[in-house]
ZADO-1210 file (C-alpha; in nm, 4 decimals, padded with zeros to 6 digits):
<atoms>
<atom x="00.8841" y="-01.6176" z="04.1280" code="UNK" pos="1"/>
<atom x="00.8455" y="-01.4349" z="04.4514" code="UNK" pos="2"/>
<atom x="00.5675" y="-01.1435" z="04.4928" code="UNK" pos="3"/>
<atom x="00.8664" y="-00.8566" z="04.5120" code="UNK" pos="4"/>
<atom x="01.0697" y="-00.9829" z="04.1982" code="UNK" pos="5"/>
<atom x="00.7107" y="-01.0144" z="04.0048" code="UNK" pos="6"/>
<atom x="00.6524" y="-00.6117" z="04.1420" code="UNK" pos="7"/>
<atom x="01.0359" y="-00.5373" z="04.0850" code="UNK" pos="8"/>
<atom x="01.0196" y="-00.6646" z="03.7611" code="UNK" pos="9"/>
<atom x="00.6837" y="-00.4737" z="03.6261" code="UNK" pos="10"/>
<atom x="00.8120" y="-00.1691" z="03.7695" code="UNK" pos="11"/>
<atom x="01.0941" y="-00.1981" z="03.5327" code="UNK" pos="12"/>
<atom x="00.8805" y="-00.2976" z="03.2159" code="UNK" pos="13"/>
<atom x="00.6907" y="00.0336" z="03.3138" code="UNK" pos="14"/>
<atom x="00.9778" y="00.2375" z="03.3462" code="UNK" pos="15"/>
<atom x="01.0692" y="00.0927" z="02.9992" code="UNK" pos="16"/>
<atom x="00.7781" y="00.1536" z="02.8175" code="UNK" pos="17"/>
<atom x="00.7279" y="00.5108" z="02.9954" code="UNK" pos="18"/>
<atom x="01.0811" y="00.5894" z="02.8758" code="UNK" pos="19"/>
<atom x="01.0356" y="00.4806" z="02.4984" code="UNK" pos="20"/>
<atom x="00.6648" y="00.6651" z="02.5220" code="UNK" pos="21"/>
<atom x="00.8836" y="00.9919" z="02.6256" code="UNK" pos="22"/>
<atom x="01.1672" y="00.9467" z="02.3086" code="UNK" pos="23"/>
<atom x="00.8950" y="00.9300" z="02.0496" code="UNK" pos="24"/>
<atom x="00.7572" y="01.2198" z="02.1102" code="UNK" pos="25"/>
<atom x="00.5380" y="01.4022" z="01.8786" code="UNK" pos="26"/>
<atom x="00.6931" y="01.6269" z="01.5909" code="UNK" pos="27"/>
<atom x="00.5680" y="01.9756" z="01.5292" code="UNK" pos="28"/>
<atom x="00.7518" y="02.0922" z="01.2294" code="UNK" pos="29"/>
<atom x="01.0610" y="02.0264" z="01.0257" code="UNK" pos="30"/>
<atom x="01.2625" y="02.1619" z="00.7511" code="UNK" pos="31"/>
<atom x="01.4435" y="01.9189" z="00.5670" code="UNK" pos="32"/>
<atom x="01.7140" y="01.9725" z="00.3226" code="UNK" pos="33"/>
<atom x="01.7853" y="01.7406" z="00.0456" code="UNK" pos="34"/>
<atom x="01.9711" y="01.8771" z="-00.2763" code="UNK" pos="35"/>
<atom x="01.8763" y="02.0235" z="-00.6144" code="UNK" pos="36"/>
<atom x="01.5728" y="01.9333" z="-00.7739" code="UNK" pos="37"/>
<atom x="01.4986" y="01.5891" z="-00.9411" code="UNK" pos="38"/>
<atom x="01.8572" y="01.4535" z="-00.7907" code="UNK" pos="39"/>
<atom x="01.8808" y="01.1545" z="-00.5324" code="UNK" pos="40"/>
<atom x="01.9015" y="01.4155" z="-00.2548" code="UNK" pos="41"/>
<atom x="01.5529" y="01.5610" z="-00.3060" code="UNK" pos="42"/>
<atom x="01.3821" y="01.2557" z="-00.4123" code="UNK" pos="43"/>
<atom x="01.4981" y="01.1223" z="-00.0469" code="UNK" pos="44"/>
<atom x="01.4163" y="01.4577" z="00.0990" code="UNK" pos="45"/>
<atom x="01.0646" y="01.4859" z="-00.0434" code="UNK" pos="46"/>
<atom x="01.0271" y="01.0539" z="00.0585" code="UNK" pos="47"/>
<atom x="01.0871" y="01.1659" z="00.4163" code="UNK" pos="48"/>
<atom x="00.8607" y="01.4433" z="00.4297" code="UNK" pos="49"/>
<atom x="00.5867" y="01.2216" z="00.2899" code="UNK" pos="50"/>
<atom x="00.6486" y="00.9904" z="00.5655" code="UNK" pos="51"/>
<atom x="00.7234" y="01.2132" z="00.8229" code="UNK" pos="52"/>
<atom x="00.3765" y="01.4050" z="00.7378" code="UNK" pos="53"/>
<atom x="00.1566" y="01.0965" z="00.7625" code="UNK" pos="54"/>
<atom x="00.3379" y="00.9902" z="01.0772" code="UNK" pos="55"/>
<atom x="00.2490" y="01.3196" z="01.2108" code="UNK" pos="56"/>
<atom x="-00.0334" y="01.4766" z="01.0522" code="UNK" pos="57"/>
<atom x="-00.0513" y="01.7802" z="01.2531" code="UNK" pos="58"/>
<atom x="00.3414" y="01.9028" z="01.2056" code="UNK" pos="59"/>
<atom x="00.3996" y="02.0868" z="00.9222" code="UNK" pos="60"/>
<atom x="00.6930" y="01.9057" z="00.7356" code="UNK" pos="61"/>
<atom x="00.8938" y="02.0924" z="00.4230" code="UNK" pos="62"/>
<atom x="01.1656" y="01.9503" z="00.1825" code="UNK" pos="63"/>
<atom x="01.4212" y="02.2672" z="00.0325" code="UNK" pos="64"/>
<atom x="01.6259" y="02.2646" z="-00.2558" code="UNK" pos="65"/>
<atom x="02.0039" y="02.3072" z="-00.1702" code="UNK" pos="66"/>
<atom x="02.3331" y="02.1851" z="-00.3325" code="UNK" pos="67"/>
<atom x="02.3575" y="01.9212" z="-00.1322" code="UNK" pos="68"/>
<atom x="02.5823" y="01.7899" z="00.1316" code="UNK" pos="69"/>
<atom x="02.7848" y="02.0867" z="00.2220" code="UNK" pos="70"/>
<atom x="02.4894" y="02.3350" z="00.2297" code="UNK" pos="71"/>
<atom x="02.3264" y="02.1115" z="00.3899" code="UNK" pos="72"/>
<atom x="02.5329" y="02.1587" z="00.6715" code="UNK" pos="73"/>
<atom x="02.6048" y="02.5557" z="00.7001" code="UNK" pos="74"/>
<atom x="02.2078" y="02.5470" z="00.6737" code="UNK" pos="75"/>
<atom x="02.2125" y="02.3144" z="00.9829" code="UNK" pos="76"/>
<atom x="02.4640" y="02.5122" z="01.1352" code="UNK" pos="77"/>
<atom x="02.2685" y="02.8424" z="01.0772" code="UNK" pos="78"/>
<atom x="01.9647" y="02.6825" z="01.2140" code="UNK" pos="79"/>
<atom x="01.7707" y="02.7670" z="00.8358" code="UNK" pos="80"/>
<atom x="01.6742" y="02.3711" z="00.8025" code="UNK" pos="81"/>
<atom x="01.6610" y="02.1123" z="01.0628" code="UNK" pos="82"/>
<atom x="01.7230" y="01.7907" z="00.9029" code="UNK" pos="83"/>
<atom x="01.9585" y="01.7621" z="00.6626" code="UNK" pos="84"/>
<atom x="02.1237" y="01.4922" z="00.4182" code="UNK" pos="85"/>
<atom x="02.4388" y="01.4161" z="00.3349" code="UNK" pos="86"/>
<atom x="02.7129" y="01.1483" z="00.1880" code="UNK" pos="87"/>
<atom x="02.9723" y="01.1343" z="00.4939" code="UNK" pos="88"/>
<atom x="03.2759" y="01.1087" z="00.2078" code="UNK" pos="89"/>
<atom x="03.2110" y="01.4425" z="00.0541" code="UNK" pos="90"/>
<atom x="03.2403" y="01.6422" z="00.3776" code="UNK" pos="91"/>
<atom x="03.4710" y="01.4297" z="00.5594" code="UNK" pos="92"/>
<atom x="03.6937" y="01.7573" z="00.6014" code="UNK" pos="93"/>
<atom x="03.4102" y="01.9198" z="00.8046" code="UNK" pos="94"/>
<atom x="03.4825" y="01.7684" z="01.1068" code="UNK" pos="95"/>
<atom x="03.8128" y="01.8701" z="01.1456" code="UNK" pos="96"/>
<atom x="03.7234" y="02.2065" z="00.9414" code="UNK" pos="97"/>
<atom x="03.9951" y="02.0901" z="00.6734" code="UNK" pos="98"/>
<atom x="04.0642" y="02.2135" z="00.2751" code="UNK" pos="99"/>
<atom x="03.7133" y="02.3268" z="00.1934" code="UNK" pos="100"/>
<atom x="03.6272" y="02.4094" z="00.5453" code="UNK" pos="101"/>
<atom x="03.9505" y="02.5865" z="00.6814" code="UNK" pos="102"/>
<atom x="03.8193" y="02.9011" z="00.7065" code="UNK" pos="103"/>
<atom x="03.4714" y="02.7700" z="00.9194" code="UNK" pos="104"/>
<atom x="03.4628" y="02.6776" z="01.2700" code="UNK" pos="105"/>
<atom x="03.4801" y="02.2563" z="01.2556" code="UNK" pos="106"/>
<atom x="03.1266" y="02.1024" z="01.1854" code="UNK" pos="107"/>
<atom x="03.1313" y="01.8798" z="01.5286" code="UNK" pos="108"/>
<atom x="02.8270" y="01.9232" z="01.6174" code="UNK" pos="109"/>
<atom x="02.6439" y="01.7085" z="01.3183" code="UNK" pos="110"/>
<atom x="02.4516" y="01.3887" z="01.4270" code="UNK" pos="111"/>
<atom x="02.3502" y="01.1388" z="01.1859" code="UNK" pos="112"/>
<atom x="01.9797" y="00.9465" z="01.2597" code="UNK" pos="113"/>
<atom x="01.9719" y="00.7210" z="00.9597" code="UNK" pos="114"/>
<atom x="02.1688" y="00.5870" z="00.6949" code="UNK" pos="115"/>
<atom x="01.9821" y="00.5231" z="00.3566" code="UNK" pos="116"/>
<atom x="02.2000" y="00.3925" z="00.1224" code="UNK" pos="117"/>
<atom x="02.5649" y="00.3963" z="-00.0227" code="UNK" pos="118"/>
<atom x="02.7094" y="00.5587" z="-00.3616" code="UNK" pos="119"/>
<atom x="02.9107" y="00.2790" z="-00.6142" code="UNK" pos="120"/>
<atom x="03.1634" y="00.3808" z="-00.8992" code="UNK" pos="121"/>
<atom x="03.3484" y="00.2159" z="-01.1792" code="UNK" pos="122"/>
<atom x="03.4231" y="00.3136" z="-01.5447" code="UNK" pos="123"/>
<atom x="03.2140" y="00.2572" z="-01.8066" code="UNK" pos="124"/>
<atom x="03.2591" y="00.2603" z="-02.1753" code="UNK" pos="125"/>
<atom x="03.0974" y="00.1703" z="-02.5234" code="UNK" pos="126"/>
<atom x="03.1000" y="-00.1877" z="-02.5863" code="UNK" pos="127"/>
<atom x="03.2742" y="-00.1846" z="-02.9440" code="UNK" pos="128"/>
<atom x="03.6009" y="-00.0326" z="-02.7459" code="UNK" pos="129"/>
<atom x="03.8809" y="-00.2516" z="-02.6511" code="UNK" pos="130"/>
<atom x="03.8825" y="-00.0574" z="-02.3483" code="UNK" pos="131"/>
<atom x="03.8269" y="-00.3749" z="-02.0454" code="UNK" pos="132"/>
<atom x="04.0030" y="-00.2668" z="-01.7380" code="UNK" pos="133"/>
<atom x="04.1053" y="00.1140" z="-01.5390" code="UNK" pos="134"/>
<atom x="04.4385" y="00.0392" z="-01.6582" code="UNK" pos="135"/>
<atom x="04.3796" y="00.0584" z="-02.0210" code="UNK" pos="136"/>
<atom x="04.2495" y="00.4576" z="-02.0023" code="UNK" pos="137"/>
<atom x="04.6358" y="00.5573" z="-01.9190" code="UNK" pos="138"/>
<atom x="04.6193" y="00.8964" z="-02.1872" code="UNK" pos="139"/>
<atom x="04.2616" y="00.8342" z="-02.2353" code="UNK" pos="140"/>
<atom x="03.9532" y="01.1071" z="-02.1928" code="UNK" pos="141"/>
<atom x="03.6967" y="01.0416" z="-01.8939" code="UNK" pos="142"/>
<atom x="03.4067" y="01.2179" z="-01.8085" code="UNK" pos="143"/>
<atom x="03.4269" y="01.2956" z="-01.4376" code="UNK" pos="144"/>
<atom x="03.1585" y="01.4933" z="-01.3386" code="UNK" pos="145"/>
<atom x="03.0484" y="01.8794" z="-01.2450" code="UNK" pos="146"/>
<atom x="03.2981" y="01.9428" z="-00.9325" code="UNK" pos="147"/>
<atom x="03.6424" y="01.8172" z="-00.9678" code="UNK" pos="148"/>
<atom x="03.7541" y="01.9311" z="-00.6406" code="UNK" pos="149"/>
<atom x="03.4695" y="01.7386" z="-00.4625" code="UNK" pos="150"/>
<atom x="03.4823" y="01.4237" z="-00.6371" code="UNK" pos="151"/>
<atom x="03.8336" y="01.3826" z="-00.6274" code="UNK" pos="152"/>
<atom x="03.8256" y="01.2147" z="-00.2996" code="UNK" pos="153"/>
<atom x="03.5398" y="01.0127" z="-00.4204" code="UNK" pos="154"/>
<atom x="03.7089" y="00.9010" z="-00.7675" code="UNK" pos="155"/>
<atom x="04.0773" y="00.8908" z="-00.6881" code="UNK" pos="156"/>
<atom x="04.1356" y="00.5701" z="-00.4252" code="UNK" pos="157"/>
<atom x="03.9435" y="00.3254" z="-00.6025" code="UNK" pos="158"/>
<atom x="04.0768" y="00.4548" z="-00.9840" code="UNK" pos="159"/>
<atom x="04.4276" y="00.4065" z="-00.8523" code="UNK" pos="160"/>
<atom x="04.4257" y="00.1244" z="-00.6743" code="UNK" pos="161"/>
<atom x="04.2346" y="-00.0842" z="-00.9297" code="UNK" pos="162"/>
<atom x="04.4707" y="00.0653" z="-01.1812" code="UNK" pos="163"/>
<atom x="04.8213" y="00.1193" z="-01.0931" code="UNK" pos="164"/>
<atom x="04.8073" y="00.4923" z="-01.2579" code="UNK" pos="165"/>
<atom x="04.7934" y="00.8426" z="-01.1444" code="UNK" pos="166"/>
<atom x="04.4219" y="00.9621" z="-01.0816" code="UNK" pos="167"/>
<atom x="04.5792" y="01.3175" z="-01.1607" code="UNK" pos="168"/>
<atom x="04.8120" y="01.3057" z="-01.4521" code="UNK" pos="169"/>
<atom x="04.7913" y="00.9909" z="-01.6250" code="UNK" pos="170"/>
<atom x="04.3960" y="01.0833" z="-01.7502" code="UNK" pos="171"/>
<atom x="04.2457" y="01.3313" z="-01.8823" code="UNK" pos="172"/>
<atom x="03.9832" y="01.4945" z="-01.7080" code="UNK" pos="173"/>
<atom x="03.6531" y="01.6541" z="-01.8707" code="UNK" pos="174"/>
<atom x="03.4437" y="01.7885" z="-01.6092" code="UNK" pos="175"/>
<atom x="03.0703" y="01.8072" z="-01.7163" code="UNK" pos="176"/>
<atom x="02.7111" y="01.7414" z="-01.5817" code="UNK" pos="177"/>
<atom x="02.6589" y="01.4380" z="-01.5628" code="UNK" pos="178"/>
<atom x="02.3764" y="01.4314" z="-01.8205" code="UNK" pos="179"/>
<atom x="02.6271" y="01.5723" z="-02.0634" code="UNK" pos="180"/>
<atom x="02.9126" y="01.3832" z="-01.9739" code="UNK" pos="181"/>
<atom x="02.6964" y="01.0629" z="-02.0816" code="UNK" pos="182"/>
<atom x="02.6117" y="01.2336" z="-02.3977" code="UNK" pos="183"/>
<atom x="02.9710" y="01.2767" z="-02.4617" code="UNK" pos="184"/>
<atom x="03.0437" y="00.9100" z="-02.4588" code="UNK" pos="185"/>
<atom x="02.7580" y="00.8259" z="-02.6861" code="UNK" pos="186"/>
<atom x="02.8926" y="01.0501" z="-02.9011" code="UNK" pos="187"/>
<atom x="03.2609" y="00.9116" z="-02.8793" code="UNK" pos="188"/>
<atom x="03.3978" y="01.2611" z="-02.7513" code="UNK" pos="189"/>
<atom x="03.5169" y="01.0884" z="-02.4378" code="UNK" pos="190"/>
<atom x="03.6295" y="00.7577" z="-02.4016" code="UNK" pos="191"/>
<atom x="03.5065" y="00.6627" z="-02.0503" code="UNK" pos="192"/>
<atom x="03.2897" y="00.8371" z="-01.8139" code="UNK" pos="193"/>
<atom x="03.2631" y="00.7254" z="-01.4293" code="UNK" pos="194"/>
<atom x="02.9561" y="00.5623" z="-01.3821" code="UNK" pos="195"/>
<atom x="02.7923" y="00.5534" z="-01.0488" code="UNK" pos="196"/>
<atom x="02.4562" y="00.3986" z="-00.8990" code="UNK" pos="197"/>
<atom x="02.2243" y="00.5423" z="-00.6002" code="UNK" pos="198"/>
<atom x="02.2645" y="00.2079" z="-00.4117" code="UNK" pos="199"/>
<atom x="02.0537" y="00.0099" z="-00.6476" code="UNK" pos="200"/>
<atom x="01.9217" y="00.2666" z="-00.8582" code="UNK" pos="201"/>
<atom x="02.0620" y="00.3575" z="-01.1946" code="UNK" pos="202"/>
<atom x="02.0385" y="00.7360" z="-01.3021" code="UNK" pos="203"/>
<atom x="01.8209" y="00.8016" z="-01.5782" code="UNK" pos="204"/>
<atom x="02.1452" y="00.9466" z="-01.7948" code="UNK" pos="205"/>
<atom x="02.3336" y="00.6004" z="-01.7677" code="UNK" pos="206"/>
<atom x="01.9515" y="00.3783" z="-01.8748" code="UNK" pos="207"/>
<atom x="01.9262" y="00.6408" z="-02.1347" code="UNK" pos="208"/>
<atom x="02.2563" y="00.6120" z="-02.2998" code="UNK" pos="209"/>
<atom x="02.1868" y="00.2243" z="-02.2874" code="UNK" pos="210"/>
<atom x="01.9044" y="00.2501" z="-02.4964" code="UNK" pos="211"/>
<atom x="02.0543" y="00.3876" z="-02.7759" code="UNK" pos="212"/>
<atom x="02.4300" y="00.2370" z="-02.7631" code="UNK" pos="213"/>
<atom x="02.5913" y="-00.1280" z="-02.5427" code="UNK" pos="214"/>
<atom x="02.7903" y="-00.0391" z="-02.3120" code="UNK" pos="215"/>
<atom x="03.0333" y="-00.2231" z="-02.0750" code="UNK" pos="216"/>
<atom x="03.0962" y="-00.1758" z="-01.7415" code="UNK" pos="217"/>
<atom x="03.4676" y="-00.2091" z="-01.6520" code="UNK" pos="218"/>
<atom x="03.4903" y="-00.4285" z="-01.3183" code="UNK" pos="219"/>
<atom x="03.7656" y="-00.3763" z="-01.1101" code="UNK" pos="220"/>
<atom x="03.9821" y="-00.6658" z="-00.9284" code="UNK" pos="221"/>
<atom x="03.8424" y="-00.6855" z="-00.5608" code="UNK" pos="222"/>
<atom x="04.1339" y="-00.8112" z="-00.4193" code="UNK" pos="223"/>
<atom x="04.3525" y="-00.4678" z="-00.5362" code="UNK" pos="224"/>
<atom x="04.0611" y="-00.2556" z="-00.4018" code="UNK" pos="225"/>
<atom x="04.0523" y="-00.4110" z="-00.0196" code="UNK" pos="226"/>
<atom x="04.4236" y="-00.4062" z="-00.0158" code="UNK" pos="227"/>
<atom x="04.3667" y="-00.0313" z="-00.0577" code="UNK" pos="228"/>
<atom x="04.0729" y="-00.0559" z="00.2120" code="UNK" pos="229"/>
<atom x="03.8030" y="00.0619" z="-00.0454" code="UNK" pos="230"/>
<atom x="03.4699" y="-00.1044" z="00.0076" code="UNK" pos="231"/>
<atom x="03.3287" y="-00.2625" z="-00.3262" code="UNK" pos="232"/>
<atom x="03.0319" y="-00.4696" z="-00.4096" code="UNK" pos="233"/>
<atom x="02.9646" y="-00.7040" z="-00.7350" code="UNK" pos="234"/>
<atom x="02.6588" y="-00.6576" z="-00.9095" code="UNK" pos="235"/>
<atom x="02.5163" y="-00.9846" z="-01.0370" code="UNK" pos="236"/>
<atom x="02.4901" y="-00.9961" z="-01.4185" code="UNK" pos="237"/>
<atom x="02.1486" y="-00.8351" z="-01.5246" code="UNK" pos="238"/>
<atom x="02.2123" y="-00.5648" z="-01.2770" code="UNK" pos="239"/>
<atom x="02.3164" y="-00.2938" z="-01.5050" code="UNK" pos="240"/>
<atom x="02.2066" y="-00.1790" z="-01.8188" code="UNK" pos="241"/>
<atom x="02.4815" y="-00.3618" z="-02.1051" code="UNK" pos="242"/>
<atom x="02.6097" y="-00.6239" z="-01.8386" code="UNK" pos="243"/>
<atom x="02.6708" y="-00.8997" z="-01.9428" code="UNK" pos="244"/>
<atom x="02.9053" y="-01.0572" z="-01.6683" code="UNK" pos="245"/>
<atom x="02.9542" y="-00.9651" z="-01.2512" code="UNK" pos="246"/>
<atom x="03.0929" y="-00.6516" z="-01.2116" code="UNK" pos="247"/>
<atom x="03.3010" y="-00.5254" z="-00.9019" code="UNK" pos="248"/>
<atom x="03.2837" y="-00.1292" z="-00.8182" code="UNK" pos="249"/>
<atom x="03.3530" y="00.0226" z="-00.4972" code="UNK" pos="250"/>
<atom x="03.1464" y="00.1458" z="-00.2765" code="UNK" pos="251"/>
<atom x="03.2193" y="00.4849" z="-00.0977" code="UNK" pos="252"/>
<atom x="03.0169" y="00.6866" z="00.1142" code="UNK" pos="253"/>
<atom x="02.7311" y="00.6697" z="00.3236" code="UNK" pos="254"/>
<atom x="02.4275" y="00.8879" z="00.2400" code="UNK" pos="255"/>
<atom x="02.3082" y="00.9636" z="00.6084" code="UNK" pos="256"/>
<atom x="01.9812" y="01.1763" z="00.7302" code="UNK" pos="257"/>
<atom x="02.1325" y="01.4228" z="00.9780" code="UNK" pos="258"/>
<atom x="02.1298" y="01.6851" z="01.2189" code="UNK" pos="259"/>
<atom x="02.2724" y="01.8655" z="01.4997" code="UNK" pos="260"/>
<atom x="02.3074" y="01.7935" z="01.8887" code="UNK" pos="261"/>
<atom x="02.0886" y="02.0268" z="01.9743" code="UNK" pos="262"/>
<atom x="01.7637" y="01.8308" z="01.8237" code="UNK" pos="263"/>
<atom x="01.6350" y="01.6594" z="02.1258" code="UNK" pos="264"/>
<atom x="01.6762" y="01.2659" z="02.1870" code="UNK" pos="265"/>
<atom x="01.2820" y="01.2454" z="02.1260" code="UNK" pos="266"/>
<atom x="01.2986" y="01.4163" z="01.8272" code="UNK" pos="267"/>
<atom x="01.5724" y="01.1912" z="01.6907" code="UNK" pos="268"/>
<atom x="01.4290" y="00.8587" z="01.8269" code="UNK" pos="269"/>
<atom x="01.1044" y="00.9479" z="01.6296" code="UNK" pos="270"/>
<atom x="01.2528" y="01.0048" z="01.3037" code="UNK" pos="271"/>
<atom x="01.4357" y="00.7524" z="01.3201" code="UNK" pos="272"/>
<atom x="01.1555" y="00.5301" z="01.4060" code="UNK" pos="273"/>
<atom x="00.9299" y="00.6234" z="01.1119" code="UNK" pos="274"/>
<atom x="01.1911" y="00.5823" z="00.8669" code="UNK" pos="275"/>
<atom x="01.2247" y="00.2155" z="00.9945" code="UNK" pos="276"/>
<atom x="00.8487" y="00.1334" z="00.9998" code="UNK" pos="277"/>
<atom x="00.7962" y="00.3259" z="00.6930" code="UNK" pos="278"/>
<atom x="01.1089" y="00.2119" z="00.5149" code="UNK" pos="279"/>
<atom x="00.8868" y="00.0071" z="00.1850" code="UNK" pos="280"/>
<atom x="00.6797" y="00.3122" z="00.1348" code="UNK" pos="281"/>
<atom x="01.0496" y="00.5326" z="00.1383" code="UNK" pos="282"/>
<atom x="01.2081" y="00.2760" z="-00.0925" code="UNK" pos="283"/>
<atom x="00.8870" y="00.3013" z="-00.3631" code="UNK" pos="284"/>
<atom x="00.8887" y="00.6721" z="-00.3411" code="UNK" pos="285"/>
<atom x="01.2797" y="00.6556" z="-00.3658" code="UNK" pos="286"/>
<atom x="01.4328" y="00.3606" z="-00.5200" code="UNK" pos="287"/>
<atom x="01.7814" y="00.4090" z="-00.3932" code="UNK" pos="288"/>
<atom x="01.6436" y="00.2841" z="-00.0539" code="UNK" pos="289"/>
<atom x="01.6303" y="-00.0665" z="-00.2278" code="UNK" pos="290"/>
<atom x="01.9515" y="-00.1317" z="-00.0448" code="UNK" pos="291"/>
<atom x="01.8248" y="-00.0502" z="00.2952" code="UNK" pos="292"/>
<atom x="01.5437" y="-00.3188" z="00.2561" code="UNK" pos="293"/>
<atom x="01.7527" y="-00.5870" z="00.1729" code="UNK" pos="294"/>
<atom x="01.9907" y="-00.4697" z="00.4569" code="UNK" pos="295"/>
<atom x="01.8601" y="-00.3015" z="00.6812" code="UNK" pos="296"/>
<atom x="02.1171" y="-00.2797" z="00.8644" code="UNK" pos="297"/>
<atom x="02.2707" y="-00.0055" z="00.6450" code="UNK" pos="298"/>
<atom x="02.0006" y="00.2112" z="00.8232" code="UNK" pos="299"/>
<atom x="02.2718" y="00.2348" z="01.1601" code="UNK" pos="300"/>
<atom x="02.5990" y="00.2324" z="00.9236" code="UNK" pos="301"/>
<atom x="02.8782" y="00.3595" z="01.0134" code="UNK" pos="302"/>
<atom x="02.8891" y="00.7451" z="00.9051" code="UNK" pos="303"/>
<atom x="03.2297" y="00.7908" z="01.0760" code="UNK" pos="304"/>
<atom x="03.3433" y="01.0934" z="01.1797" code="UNK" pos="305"/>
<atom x="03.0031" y="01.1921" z="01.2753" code="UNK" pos="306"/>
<atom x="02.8497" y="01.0222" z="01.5259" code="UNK" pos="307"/>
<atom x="02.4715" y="00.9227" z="01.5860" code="UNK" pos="308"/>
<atom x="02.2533" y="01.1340" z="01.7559" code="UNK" pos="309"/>
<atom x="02.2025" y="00.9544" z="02.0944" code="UNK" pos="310"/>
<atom x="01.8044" y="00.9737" z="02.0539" code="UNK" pos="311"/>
<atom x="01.8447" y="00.7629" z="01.6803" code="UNK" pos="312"/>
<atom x="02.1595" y="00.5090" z="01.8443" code="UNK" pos="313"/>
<atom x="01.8732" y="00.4369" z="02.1467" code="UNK" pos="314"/>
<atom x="01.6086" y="00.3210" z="01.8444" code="UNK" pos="315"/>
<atom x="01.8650" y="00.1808" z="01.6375" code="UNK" pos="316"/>
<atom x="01.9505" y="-00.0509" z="01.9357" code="UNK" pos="317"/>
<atom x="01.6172" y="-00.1220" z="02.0709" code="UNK" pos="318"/>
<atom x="01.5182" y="-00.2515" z="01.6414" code="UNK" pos="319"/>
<atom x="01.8348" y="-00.4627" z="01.6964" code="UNK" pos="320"/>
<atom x="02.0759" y="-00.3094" z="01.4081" code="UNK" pos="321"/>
<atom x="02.2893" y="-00.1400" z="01.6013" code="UNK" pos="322"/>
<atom x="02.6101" y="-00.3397" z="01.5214" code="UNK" pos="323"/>
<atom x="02.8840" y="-00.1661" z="01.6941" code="UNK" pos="324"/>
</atoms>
């Protein structure tokens, strides 16, 4: 190797390492904002500022209650947080400042730094029903959850396409908490209630109603759901509380840590960082995370229509799990 490639070439390690030294620049303070208290959204939120406080002990770091996805973001917007989560699905209208957000300017200036993990729904029932597939609660009662309007988009491609029916009329609808939608089908006042994990973590509601009464977890036919283009993943018997066979639900939406364009690239590049290096200690202080650490590649998903924030896509790169 000749003397000027050995300088040329050191030069350009240093200009590397000087660069990365520059993106993970030190934090001063952050507000994050995850969602209401004890839910997945402020179990993450209050993971991340743990982390995000040891990384960098002299910032002051704060986790806020909020509803969740789409306060999340007219608090970004206003500037009154400056991280904030949110499940890509549930706000997809944002971008374009669609249904929900007609009357707002469109939400284009959200970057995502990190994905965490994904959402999964099926069905699930009591086991002494003869109630086995989507198909057979045509007429029947199912819990749905709190907000019809915002988990319609969430419920209704995977309940038609596994079942041939009408996600509006050919069910009926009983909108609930979730906690009491739960209690409802231990109590046989619905027949089905739509049963969802955190990526690997069960809710507390769903282990609780197992305890007292078997349940079965209606699996849908994979092949119906990717001719629909829903995503789905089957969990391995032992999985889920009553399962006693694989069970195929889909998989829709991305939780994502976000922010705007206007937090710097260094700013970005550091979070992004600490969640990486830090990502056991997230995943033991939020168990949803589980799916992360066995891929992390789920950490740079895709969280389509908003992008990643240039200063998170550079780290996401440089680890090697930028895929795209």
């Amino acid at each position: 190797m000749s003397h000027s490639f050995r300088l040329m070439a050191a030069s350009v390690a240093a200009a590397v390492a000087i660069s990365g030294a520059a993106m993970a620049q030190e934090i001063k303070g952050l507000t994050i904002g995850g969602g209401s208290v004890g839910a997945d959204f402020f179990i993450l939120g209050a993971a991340l500022q743990k982390v995000l406080s040891e990384a960098f002990p002299s910032a002051r770091i704060e986790n806020t209650s909020t509803s969740g996805s789409v306060e999340n973001f007219r608090l970004l917007r206003r500037k009154e947080i400056d991280v904030g989560i949110f499940t890509n699905t549930a706000v997809v209208d944002a971008w374009d400042g669609r249904n929900a957000f007609a009357n707002e300017p469109p939400f284009q200036e959200i970057r995502s730094i990190a994905g965490t993990f994904h959402f999964t729904y099926s069905i699930i029932t009591l086991a002494s029903t003869n109630l086995k597939a989507t198909a057979d609660f045509k007429g029947k009662r199912v819990g749905i959850g709190p907000d019809g309007r915002t988990l319609k988009p969430l419920y209704q491609p995977w309940f038609e396409a596994s079942s041939g029916l009408s996600y509006d009329t050919d069910i009926q609808h009983v909108f609930a908490s979730y906690a009491d939608i739960y209690r409802m089908l231990g109590e046989g006042r619905v027949d089905g209630a739509v049963g969802f994990t955190s990526g690997f973590k069960i809710p507390a509601s769903i282990q609780e109603l197992a305890s007292g009464k078997p349940l079965r977890w209606v699996s849908m036919d994979p092949a119906k759901l990717t001719a629909a283009k829903v995503e789905h993943i089957t969990f391995p018997v032992g999985s889920l509380p009553g399962q006693t066979e694989p069970v195929t639900a889909a998989r829709y939406g991305l939780v994502a840590i976000g922010a705007t364009k206007d937090m710097s690239d260094g700013t970005a590049y550091a979070i992004a960082k600490a969640v990486h290096q830090n990502l056991k200690k997230l995943t033991d202080l939020q168990p949803a995370l589980a799916q992360a650490l066995a891929d992390p590649t789920t950490l740079a998903g895709d969280t389509a229509p908003f992008p990643f924030h240039p200063g998170a896509q550079r780290y996401w790169t440089e680890a090697g799990l930028w895929k795209r």
